[in-house]
Every structure is written in C-alpha cells, then in structure tokens.
N, C-alpha and C positions, 0 to 999 in steps of 0.2 A: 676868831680863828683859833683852831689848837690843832695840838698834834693827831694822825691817825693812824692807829695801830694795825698793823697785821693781824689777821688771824692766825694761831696757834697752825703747825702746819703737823701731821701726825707723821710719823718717820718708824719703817720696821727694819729692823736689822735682820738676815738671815744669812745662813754659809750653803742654801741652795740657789746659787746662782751662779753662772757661768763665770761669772768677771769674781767670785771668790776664788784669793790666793791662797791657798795652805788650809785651809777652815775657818781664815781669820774673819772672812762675813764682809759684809757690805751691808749699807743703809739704804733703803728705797722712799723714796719721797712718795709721802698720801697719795692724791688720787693719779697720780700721772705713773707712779712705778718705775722715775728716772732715780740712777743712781745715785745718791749725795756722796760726793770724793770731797777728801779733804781741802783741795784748791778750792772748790768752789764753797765749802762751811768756809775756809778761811777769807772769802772773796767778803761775804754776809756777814761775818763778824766784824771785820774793819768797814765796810759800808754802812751797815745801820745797828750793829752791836746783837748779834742774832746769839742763841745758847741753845744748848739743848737740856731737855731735862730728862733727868731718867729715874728708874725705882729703886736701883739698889746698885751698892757700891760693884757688882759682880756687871754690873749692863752699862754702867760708867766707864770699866777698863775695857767692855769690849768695844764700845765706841770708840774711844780711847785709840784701841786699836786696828781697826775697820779706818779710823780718817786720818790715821797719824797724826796726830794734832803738836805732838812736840815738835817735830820738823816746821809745822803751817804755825807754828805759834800759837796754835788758840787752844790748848790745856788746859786753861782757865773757864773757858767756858762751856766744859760738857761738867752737868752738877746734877747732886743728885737733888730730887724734890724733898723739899720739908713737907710730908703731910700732914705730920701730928701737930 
C-alpha cells in the first residue's frame, strides 16, 4: 500500500476575464478553465497540502494577489520553483 499522488494540475493567470477586479487577474484551472478563488486553494491546502509553483518572484505576488491568500491563510504556499 502507499500513498497516490495527484497529477501536477497547470493553472494560467490572466486579467482577461470577466470575473477580473481592477486588473488584479484570476487563475484558471488546466483543462476545465474553472476559476481557482482563493476559498477554494485554501479549501486543497488544509485538505491534502496543495501549493503552487511559479517562475518568478513578479507571478508569486500576482497570485498572491488574484487568491488573497493572506486573508485564506495560505501565503506560505504559493512559492516560487527552484530550477537551478
């Protein structure tokens, strides 16, 4: 028996979308194109420990700010990847 992983889920951020406030952008989950709100990242982080990764410190703050994550508590877990 062991544990079984999710697959990696790809996530695009854009500020062309309806439901975008002010320019701040929204996350759209891979193949479905339903939007990721911060309730629901912070639903998957206390559930199974979910994070996001991103490429650079500038696509961190805008997730950042697209899920509010200091309100939902989960701050901690949008990071950026270590490539090198």
């Amino acid at each position: 028996m062991g544990l079984r992983q999710m697959s990696p889920e790809t996530i695009r951020w854009t500020t062309d979308h309806v439901q975008s406030n002010h320019g701040i952008g929204v996350l759209l989950r891979g193949k479905s194109g339903d939007i990721l709100d911060g309730k629901s990242f912070a639903a998957m982080v206390h559930a199974f420990g979910a994070w996001i990764e991103t490429d650079s410190e500038e696509t961190s703050r805008r997730v950042h700010n697209a899920l509010v994550t200091v309100v939902t508590g989960t701050e901690e877990s949008v990071k950026v990847a270590n490539n090198g």
